[in-house]
GUBA-566245 format. One record per residue (C-alpha): residue in one letter; x, y, z; residue number from 1. Coordinates in nm, 3 decimals, always signed. Example, Ala and Ser with C-alpha at 12.3 -4.5 7.8 and 13.67 -1.06 7.14 Angstrom:
+----+---------+---------+---------+-----+
: aa :      c1 :      c2 :      c3 :   i :
+----+---------+---------+---------+-----+
:  A :  +1.230 :  -0.450 :  +0.780 :   1 :
:  S :  +1.367 :  -0.106 :  +0.714 :   2 :
+----+---------+---------+---------+-----+
This chain:
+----+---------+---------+---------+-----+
: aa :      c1 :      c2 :      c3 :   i :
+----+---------+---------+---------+-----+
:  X :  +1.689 :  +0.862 :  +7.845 :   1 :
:  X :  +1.577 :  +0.963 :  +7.502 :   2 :
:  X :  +1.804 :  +0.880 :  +7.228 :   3 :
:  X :  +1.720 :  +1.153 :  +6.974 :   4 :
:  X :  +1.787 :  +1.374 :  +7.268 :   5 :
:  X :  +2.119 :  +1.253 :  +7.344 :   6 :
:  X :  +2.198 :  +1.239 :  +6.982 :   7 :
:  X :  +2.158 :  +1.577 :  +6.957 :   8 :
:  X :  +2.370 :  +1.707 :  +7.238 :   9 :
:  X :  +2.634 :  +1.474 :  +7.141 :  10 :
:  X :  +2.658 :  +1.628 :  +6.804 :  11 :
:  X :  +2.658 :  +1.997 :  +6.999 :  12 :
:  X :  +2.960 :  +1.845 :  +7.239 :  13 :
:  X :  +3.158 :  +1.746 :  +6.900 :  14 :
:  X :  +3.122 :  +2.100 :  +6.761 :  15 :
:  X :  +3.235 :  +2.230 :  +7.062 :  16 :
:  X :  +3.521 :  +2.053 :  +7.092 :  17 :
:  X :  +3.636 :  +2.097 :  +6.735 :  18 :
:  X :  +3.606 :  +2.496 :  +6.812 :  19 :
:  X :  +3.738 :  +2.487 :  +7.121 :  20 :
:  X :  +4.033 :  +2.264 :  +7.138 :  21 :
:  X :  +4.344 :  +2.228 :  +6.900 :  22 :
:  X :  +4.372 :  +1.872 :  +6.766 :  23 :
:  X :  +4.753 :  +1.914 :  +6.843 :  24 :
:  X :  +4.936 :  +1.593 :  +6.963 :  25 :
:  X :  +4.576 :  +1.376 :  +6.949 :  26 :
:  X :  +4.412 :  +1.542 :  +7.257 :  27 :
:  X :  +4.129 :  +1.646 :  +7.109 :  28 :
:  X :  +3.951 :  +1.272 :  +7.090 :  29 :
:  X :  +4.107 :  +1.249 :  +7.423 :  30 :
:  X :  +3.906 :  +1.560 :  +7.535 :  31 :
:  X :  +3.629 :  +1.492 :  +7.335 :  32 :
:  X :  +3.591 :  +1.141 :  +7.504 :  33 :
:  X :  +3.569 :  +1.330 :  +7.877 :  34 :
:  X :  +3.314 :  +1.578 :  +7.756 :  35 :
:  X :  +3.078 :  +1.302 :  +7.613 :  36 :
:  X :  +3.118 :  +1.066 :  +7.975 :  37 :
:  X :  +3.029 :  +1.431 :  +8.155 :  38 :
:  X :  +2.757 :  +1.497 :  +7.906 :  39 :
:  X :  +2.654 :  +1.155 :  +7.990 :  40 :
:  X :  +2.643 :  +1.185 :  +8.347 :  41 :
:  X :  +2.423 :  +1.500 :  +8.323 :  42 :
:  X :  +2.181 :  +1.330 :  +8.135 :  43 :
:  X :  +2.205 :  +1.002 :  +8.389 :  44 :
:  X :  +2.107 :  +1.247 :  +8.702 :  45 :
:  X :  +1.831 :  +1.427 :  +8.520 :  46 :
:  X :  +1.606 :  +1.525 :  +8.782 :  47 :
:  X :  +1.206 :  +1.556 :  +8.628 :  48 :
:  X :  +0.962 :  +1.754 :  +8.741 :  49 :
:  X :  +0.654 :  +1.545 :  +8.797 :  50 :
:  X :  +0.398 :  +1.816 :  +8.714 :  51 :
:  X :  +0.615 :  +1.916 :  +8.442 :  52 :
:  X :  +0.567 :  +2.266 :  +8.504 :  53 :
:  X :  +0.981 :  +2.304 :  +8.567 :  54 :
:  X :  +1.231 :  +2.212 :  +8.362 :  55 :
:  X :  +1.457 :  +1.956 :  +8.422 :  56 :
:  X :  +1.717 :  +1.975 :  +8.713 :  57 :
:  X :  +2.093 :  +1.899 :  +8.625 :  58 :
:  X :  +2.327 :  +1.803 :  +8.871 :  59 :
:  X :  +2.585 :  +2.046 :  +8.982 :  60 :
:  X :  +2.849 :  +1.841 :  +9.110 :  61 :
:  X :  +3.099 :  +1.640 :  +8.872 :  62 :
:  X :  +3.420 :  +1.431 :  +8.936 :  63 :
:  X :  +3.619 :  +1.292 :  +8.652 :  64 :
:  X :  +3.859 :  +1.023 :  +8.710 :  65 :
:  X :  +4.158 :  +1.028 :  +8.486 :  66 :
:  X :  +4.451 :  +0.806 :  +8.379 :  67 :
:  X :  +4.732 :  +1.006 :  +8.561 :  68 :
:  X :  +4.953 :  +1.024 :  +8.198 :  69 :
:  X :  +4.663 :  +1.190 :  +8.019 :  70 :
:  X :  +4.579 :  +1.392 :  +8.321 :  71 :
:  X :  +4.863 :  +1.572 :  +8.333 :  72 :
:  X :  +4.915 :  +1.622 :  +7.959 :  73 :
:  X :  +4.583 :  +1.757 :  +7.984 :  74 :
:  X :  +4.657 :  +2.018 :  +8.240 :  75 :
:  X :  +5.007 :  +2.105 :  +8.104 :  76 :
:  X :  +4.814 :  +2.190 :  +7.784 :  77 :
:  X :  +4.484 :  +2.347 :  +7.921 :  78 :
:  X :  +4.537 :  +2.456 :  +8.257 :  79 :
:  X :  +4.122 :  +2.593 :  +8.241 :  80 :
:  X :  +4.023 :  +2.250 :  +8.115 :  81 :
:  X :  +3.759 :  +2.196 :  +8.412 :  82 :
:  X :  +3.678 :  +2.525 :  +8.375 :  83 :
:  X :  +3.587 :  +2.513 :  +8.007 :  84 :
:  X :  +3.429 :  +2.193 :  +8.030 :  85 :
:  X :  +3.203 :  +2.353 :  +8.371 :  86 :
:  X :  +3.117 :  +2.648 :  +8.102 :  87 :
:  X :  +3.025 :  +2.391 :  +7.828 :  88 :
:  X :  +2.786 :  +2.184 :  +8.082 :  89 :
:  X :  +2.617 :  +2.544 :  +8.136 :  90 :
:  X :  +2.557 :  +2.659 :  +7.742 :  91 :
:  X :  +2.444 :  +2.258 :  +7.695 :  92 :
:  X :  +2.177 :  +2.283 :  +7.948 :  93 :
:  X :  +2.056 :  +2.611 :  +7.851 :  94 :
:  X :  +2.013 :  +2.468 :  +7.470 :  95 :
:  X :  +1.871 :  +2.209 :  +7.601 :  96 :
:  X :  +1.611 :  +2.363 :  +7.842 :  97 :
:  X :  +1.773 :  +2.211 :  +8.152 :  98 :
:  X :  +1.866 :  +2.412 :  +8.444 :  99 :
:  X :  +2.095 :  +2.401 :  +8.742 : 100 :
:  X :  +1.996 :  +2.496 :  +9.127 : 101 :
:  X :  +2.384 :  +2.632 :  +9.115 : 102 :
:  X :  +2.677 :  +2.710 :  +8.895 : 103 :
:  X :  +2.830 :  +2.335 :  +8.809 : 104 :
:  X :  +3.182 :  +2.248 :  +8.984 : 105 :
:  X :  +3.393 :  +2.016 :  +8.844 : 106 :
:  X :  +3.715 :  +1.815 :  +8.955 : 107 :
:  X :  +3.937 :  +1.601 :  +8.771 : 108 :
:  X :  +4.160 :  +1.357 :  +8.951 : 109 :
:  X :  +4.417 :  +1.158 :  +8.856 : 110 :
:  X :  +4.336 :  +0.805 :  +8.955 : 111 :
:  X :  +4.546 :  +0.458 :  +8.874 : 112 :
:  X :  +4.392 :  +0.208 :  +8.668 : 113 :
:  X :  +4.151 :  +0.411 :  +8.502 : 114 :
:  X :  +4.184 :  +0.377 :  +8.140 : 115 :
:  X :  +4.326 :  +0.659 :  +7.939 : 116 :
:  X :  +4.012 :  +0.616 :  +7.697 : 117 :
:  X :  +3.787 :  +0.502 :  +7.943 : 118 :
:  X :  +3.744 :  +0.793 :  +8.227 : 119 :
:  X :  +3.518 :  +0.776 :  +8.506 : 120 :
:  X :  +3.257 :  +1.038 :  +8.547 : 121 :
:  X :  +3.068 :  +1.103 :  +8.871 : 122 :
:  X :  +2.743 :  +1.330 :  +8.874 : 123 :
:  X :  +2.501 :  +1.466 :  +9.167 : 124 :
:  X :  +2.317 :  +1.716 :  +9.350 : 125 :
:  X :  +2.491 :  +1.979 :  +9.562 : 126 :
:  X :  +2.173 :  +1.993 :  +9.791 : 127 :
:  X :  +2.218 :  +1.568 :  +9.802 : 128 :
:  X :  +2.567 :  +1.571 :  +9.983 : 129 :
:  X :  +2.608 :  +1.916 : +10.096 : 130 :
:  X :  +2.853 :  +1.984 :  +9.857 : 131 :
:  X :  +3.067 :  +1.620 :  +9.957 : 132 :
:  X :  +3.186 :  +1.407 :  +9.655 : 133 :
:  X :  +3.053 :  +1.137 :  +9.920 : 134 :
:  X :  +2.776 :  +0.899 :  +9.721 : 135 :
:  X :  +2.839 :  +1.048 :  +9.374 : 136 :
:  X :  +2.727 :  +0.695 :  +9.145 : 137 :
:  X :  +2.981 :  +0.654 :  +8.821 : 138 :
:  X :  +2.780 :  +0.687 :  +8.512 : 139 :
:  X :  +2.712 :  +0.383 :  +8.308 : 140 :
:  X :  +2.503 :  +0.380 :  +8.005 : 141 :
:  X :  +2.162 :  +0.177 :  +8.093 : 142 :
:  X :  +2.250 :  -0.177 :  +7.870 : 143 :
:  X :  +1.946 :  -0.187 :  +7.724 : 144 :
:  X :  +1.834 :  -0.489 :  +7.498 : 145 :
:  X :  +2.099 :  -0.422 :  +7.261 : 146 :
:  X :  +2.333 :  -0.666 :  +7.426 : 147 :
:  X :  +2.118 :  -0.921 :  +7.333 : 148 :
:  X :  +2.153 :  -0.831 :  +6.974 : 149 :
:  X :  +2.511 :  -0.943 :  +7.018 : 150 :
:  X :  +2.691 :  -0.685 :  +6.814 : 151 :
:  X :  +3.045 :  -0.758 :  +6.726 : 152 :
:  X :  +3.318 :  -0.718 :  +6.493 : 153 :
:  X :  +3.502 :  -0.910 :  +6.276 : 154 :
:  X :  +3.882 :  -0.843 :  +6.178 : 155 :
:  X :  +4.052 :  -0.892 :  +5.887 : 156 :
:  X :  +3.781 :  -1.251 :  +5.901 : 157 :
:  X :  +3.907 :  -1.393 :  +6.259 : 158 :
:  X :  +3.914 :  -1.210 :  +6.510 : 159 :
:  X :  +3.542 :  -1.112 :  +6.708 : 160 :
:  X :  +3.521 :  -0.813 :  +6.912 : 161 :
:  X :  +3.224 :  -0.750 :  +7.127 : 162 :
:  X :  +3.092 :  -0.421 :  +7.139 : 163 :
:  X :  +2.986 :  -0.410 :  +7.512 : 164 :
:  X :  +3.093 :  -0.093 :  +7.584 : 165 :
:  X :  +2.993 :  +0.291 :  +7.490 : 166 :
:  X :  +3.294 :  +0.416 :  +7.301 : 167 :
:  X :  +3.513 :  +0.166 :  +7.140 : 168 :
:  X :  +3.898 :  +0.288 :  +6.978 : 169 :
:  X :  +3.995 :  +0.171 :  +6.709 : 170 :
:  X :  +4.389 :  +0.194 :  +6.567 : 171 :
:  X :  +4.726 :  +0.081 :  +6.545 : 172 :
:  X :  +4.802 :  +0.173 :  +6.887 : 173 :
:  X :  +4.801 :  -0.082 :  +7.199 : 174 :
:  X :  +4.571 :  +0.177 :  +7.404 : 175 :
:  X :  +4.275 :  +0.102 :  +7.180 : 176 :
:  X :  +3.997 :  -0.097 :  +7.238 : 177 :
:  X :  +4.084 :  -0.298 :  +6.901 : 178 :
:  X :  +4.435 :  -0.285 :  +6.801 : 179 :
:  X :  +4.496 :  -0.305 :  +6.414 : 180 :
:  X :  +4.866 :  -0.438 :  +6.377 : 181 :
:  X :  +4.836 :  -0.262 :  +6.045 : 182 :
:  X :  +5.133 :  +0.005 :  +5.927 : 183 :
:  X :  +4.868 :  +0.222 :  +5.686 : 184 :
:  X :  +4.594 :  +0.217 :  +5.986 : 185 :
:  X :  +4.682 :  +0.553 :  +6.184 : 186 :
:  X :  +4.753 :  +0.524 :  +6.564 : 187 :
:  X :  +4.410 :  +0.631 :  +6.668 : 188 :
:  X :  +4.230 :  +0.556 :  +6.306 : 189 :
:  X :  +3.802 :  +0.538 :  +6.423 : 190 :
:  X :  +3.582 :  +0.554 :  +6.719 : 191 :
:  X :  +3.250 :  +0.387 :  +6.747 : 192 :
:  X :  +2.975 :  +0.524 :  +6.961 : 193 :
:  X :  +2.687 :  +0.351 :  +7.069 : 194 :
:  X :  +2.363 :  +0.589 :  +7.091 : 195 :
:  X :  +2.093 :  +0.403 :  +7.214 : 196 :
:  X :  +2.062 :  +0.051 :  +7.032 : 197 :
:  X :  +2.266 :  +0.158 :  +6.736 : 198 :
:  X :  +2.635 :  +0.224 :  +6.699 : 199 :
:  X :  +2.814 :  +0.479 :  +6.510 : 200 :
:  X :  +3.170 :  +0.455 :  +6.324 : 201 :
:  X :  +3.389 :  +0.773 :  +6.368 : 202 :
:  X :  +3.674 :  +0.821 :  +6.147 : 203 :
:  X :  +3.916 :  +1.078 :  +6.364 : 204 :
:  X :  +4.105 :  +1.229 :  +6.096 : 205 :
:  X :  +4.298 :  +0.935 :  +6.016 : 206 :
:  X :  +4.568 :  +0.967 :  +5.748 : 207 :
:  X :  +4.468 :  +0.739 :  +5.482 : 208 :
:  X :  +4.052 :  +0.716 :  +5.606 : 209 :
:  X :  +3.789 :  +0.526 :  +5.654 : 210 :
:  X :  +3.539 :  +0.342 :  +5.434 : 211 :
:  X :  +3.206 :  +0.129 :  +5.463 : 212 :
:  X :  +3.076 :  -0.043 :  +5.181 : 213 :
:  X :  +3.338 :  +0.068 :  +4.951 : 214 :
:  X :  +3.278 :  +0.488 :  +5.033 : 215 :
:  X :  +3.435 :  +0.707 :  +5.235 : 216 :
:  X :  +3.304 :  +0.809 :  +5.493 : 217 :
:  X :  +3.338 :  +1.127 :  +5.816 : 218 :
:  X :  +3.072 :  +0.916 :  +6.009 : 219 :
:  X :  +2.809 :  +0.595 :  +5.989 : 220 :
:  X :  +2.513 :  +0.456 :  +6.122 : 221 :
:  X :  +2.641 :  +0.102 :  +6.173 : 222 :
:  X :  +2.369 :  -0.205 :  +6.023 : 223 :
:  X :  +2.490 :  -0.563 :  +6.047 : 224 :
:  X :  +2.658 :  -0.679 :  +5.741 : 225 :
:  X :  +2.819 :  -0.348 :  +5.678 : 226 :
:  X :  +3.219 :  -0.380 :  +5.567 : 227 :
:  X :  +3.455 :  -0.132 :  +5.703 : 228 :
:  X :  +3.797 :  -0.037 :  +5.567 : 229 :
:  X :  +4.094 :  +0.120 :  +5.730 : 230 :
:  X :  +4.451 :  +0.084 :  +5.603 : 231 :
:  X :  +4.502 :  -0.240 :  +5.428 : 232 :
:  X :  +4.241 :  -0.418 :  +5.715 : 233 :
:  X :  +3.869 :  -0.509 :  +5.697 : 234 :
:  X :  +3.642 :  -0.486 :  +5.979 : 235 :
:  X :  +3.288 :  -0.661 :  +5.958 : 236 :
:  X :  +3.001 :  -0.535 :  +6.187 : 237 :
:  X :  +2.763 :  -0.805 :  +6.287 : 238 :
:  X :  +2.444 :  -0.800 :  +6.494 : 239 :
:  X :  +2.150 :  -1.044 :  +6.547 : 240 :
:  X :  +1.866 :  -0.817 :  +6.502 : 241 :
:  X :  +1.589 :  -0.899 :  +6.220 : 242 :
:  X :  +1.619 :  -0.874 :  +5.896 : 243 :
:  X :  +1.427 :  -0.547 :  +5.885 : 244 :
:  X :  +1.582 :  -0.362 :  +6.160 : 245 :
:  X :  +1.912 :  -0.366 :  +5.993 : 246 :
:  X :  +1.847 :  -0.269 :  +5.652 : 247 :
:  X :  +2.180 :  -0.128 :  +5.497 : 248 :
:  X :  +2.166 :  +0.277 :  +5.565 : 249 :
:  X :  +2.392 :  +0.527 :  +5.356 : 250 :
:  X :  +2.670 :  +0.669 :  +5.498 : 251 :
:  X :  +2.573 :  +0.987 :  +5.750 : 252 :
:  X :  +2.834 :  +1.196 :  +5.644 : 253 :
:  X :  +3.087 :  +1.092 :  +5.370 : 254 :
:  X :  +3.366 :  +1.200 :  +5.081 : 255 :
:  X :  +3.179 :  +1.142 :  +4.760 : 256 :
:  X :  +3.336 :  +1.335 :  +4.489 : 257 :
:  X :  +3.701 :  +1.350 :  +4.677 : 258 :
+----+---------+---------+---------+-----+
């Protein structure tokens, strides 16, 4: 998969979902996290054209596995949410030059013991099951060698957190990957996102914000070393890379000047 490509599409999905859906009662990270495992998925079951006359091939057929709380919040509140997420897949392979051998279906199910921030997406070919869910593969993000950089974090200087995962939540609440027992850390504060080898800090329009290095910041390109602040708490990114693949980056996006 190429990273600068997924990069990209991920920052289309975000703008999309800040148009599209109201961040009323949290949902939008909520729906923001299902779009990116979809987005995912599409990417995962790419199918190339060898002569590279045609452009790629998306798959047409999607599952998403919900936690059956969120799922039916989800439909109470957006009854057309498969609908509008089938109509995103389309505009996102169009921008990105992909096409589909049909119009993309999608279902969402309701399924015990999937995580509420940790769905399970399913992607294939119409043409491979003849339209059957049968043999649809979960996505999972290729681990790469950035496991063997061992990134973690460090809280408030104790506790380590491994970041061995693709999204990681951050907040006060006990849904979160990393729970902050902190009273000025909001209840779903950050998000980190690993793209390629790297990860990125989120802040999700948390209440009091988020800073790294002592600024503000929307969003970060994470290097080891770098300090994070939320609430009255301290986070500490660490990962073994060398010295010069982790220089110290400024913030991607920040509030300078607020």
């Amino acid at each position: 998969m190429n990273d600068d490509r997924l990069s990209r599409l991920e920052a289309r999905l975000e703008q999309w979902v800040e148009t599209t859906f109201a961040a009323a009662f949290g949902y939008k990270v909520n729906v923001f996290d299902l779009a990116l495992y979809l987005v995912r998925a599409l990417e995962e079951g790419l199918r190339l054209d060898p002569t590279g006359i045609n452009r790629p091939l998306a798959p047409d057929s999607y599952v998403l596995q919900i936690a059956p709380d969120l799922h039916q919040k989800l439909v109470a509140k957006y009854p057309d949410l498969a609908e509008r997420l089938c109509t995103y897949l389309i505009t996102l392979a169009s921008q990105a030059d992909y096409r589909f051998s049909r119009a993309p279906s999608l279902r969402l199910i309701a399924q015990e013991g999937v995580a509420i921030r940790r769905p399970l997406a399913f992607a294939n070919h119409s043409d491979d099951t003849n339209g059957s869910t049968l043999g649809l593969t979960a996505v999972t993000m290729p681990l790469t060698d950035y496991l063997s950089h061992k990134p973690h974090l460090i809280l408030n200087g104790g506790t380590r957190v491994d970041l061995d995962r693709d999204i990681v939540n951050v907040g006060r609440m006990v849904d979160n990957d990393v729970v902050v027992d902190d009273p000025y850390v909001s209840r779903y504060h950050a998000q980190i996102r690993r793209r390629g080898n790297e990860f990125l800090l989120f802040d999700i329009n948390s209440s009091r914000g988020t800073s790294v290095n002592g600024i503000r910041v929307r969003e970060h390109l994470l290097r080891s070393g770098d300090v994070v602040d939320i609430g009255r708490s301290r986070l500490i990114y660490i990962d073994d890379r060398p010295d010069d693949d982790n220089h110290h980056s400024p913030p991607t996006d920040t509030f300078e000047g607020l």
